[in-house]
matplotlib code that plots the C-alpha trace (Angstrom):
import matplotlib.pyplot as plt

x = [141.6, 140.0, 136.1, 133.2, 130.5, 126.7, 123.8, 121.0, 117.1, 114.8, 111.0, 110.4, 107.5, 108.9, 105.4, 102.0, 99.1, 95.9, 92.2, 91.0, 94.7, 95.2, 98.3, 100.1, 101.4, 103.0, 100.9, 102.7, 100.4, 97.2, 94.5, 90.7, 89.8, 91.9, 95.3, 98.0, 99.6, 103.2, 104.0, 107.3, 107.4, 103.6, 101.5, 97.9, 95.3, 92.4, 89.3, 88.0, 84.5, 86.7, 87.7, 85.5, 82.8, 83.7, 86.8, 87.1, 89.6, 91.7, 93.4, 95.3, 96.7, 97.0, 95.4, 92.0, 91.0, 88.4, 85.5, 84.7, 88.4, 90.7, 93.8, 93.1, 94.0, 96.1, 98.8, 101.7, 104.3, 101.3, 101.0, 97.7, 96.1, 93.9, 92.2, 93.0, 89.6, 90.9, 94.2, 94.3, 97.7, 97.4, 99.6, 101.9, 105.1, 108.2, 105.6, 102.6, 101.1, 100.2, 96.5, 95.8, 92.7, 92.5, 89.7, 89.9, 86.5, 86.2, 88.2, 90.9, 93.0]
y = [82.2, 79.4, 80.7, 78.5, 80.2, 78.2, 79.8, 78.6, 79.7, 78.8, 80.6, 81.3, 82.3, 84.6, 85.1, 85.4, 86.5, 84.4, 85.7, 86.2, 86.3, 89.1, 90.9, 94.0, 96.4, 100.3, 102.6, 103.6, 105.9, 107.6, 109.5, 110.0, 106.5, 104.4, 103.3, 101.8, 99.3, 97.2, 94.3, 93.4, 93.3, 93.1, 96.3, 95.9, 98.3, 99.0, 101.3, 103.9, 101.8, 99.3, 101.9, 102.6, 104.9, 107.5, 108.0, 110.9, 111.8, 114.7, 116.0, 119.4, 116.7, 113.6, 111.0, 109.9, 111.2, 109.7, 112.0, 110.4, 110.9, 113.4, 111.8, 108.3, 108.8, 107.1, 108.8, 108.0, 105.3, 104.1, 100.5, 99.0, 95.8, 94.4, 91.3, 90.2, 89.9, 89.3, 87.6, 87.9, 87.1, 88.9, 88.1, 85.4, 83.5, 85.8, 88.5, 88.1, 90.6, 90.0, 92.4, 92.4, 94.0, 94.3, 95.4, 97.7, 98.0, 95.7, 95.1, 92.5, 91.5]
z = [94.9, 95.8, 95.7, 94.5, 93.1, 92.9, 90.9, 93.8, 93.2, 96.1, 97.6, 100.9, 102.7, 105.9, 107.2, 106.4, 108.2, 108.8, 109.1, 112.4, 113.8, 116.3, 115.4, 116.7, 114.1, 114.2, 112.3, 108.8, 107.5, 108.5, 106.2, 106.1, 104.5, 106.9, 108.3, 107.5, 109.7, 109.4, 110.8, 109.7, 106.4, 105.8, 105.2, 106.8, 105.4, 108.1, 106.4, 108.6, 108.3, 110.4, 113.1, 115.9, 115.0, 118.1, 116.6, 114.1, 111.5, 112.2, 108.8, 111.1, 113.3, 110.5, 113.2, 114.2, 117.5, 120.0, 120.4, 123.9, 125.0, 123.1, 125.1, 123.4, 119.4, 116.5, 114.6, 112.6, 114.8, 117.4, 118.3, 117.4, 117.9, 115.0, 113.9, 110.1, 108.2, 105.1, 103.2, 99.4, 97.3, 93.6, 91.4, 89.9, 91.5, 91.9, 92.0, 94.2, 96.4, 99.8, 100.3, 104.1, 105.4, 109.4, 111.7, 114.9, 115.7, 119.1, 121.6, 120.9, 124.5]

ax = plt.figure().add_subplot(projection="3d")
ax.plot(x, y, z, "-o")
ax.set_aspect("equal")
plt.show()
């Protein structure tokens, strides 16, 4: 057959967020205490104390609506742009978790 088989055992990092990094993620999951954002394979988690205050929870539509501007809201697949406030790892190697807690609460251009 001719095949060559290798047992090979390596890490790798693929990415990692930084704090204060502004990053673009789509919105995985939205409920009353925050969102959930993805970028690639990272989850971010932003609290609703970290989305702007005129923006209200909507549990009939599942997305937080602006209360200044009903046309501007967040639901399930939007784009957002966040700042990272906080990286932790938990966990040991082969197993860590990557915790990610972002910010929406300013402007970020």
């Amino acid at each position: 057959d001719g095949d060559t088989i290798f047992k090979v055992s390596f890490k790798a990092l693929v990415y990692r967020p930084f704090k204060d990094e502004v990053l673009d993620g789509v919105v995985s999951g939205v409920e009353k205490v925050g969102l959930e954002v993805k970028v690639g394979s990272v989850k971010v988690f932003i609290p609703h104390t970290k989305i702007p205050s005129e923006m209200r929870y909507s549990e009939d539509q599942n997305s937080f609506i602006s209360e200044e501007d009903p046309t501007q809201f967040i639901k399930g697949d939007s784009i957002v742009r966040f700042k990272v406030e906080n990286v932790s790892v938990k966990g040991q190697e082969g197993s860590a978790i990557l915790n990610v807690i972002g910010t929406i609460a300013e402007d970020y251009r």
